[in-house]
N, C-alpha and C positions, 0 to 999 in steps of 0.2 A: 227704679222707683219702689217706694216702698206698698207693700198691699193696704195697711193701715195708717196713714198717720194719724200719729199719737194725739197730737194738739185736738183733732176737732174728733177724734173716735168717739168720746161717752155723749158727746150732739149730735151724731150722724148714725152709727152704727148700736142704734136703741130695743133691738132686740125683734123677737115676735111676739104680740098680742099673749097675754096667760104663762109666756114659758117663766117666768119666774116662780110663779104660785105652780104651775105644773111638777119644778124641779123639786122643790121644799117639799111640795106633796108626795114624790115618790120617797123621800126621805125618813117623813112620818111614815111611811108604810110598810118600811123596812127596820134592820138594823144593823148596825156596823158604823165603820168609815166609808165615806165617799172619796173617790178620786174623781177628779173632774178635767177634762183634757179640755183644750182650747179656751182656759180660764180668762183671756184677756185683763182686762183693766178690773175683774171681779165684780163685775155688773150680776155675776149669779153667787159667785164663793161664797159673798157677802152675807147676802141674806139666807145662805143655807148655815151658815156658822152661826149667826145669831139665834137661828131656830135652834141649835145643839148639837151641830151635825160637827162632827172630825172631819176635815176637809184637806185635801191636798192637791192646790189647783196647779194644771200645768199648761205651758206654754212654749212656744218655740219666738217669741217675739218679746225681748228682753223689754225693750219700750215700754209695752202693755203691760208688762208686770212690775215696772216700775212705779205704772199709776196703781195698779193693785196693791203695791206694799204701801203705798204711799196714804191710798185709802185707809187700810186695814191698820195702818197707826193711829187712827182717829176712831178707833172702835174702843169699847171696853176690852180690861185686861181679858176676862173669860173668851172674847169675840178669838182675841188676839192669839189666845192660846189654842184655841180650835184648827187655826189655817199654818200650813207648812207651801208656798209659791217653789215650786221646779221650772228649770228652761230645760226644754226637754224636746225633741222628734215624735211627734205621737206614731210613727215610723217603725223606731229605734231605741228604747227608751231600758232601765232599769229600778227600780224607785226599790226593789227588796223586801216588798210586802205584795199581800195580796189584802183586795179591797172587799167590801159586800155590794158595791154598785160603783160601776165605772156612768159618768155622765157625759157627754159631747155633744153639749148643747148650741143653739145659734146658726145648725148646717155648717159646723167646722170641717165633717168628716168630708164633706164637698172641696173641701183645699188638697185631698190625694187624685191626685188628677189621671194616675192610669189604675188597673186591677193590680197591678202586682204593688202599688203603695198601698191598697185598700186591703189587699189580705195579709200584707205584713204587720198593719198597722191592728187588724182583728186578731191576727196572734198573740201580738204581742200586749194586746190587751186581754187577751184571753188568760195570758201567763198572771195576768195581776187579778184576776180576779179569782173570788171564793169557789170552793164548787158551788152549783146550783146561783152563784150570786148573778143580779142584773145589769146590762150593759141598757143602760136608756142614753136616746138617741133621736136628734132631729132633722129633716132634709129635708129637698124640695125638687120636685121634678117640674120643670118651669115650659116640658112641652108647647102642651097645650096654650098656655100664654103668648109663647113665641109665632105658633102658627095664627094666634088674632092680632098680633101687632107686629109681626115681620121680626124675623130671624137677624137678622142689622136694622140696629139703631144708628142714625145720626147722631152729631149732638143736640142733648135738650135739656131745658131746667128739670131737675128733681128734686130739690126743697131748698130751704132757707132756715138760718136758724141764727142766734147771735151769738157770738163766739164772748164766754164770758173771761179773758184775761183783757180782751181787748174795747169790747162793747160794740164792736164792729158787726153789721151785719154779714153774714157770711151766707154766699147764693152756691148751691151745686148743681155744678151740670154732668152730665155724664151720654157716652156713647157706648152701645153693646155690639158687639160681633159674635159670632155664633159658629162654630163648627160640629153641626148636627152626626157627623160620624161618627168624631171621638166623642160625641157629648160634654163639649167643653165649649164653656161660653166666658167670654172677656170683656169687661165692664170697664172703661176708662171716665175717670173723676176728674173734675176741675174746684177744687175748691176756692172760692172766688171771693175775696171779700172787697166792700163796697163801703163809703161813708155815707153819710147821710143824704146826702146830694144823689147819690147812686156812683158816684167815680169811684171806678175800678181801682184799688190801693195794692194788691198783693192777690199772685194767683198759688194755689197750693196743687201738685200733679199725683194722681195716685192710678194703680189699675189693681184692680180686684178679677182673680178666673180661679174659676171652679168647674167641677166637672158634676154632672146630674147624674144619677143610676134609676132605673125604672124600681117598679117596686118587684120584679118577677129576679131583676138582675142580683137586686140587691138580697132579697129572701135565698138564694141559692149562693152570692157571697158569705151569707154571713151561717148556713148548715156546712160550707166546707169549713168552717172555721171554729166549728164545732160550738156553735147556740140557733138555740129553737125559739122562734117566736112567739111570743105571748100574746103582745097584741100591736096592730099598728092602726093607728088613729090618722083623721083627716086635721087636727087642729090639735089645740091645748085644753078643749074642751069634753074629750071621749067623741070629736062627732066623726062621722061613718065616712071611712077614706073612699073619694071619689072617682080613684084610678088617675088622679092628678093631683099638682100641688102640694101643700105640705104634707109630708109623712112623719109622725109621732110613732119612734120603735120603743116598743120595751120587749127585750130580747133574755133567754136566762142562757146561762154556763150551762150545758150540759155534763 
């Protein structure tokens, strides 16, 4: 099964609250090209190119980049000329430049699921970036969550949305399972679509797993990998990380 399907991705997988105006914003506050790893359908590329930004979004999910070129042909020609789309291992990769801000936005870097994908993947982003340039970065340590609502989930509804090729409503359920060791939790999706009546027409199967990192594990990740932290935020707003839940890095190249 796939982690994404493509059909209902830009109605289900809509982002976190700010991080779009968060991204843009560290853009303005820099200078250079951006590379941007786990670019998907360019729900972020997008609107960093429009602003002026040299973008080179990347991806391991040829799918999701298919919606992204497909978008990015509906932009003006300048938009057009801004964005270069890579399928790529954020792993294993080569692109033969080096960038002024790597972005990994949406908790992509949560899809390396043991240490040893996560320091190869901070090398090898280390190798693409400027001296001194910044690696920003978003995740989510969903502990605390897990211990108010039980470490397994059943299944249960989790939103609805109308699928616009079809006009179908489309219901999603999903189950979590949890292995508090590895820090890896597995998310199974029923995409469900329904007519008017409510009868079930078509079911869509997906599972999403990611792994969490504390913020102690991660801060000591990412000094053997040679960057220093700048700052790490609770939200997209500068607000004061709680020892929980999202974490906003902005990390530099040493």
């Amino acid at each position: 099964m796939r982690a994404y399907p493509s059909r209902f991705y830009d109605r289900y997988f809509v982002g976190v609250e700010g991080d779009v105006d968060f991204y843009v914003g560290q853009f303005h506050s820099g200078n250079g090209a951006i590379l941007e790893v786990g670019c998907g359908s360019g729900r972020i590329t997008l609107p960093l190119a429009r602003a002026g930004a040299e973008v080179v979004g990347l991806d391991i999910d040829d799918d999701l980049l298919s919606l992204a070129r497909a978008k990015l042909a509906q932009e003006d020609r300048a938009t057009q000329g801004r964005v270069v789309f890579v399928e790529a291992d954020m792993t294993d990769f080569d692109i033969g430049r080096r960038f002024a801000q790597i972005h990994i936005p949406y908790r992509t870097f949560q899809h390396l699921l043991t240490p040893i994908d996560q320091i190869n993947a901070l090398e090898c982003l280390a190798d693409h970036l400027e001296e001194g340039g910044l690696l920003v970065f978003d995740t989510f340590d969903p502990l605390a969550e897990f211990v108010d609502d039980g470490f397994n989930a059943p299944l249960r509804r989790d939103t609805d949305f109308i699928d616009g090729q079809t006009g179908h409503q489309v219901v999603v359920w999903y189950s979590r399972d949890v292995d508090p060791d590895e820090q890896i939790f597995e998310q199974e999706m029923v995409f469900e679509e329904v007519d008017t009546a409510g009868k079930s027409l078509a079911r869509t199967f997906a599972r999403l797993t990611l792994r969490w990192t504390s913020r102690w594990e991660m801060e000591h990740l990412l000094a053997g990998c040679g960057f220093a932290v700048e700052t790490l935020r609770g939200d997209f707003s500068q607000g004061v990380y709680p020892g929980y839940g999202n974490q906003v890095w902005v990390v530099r190249k040493e």
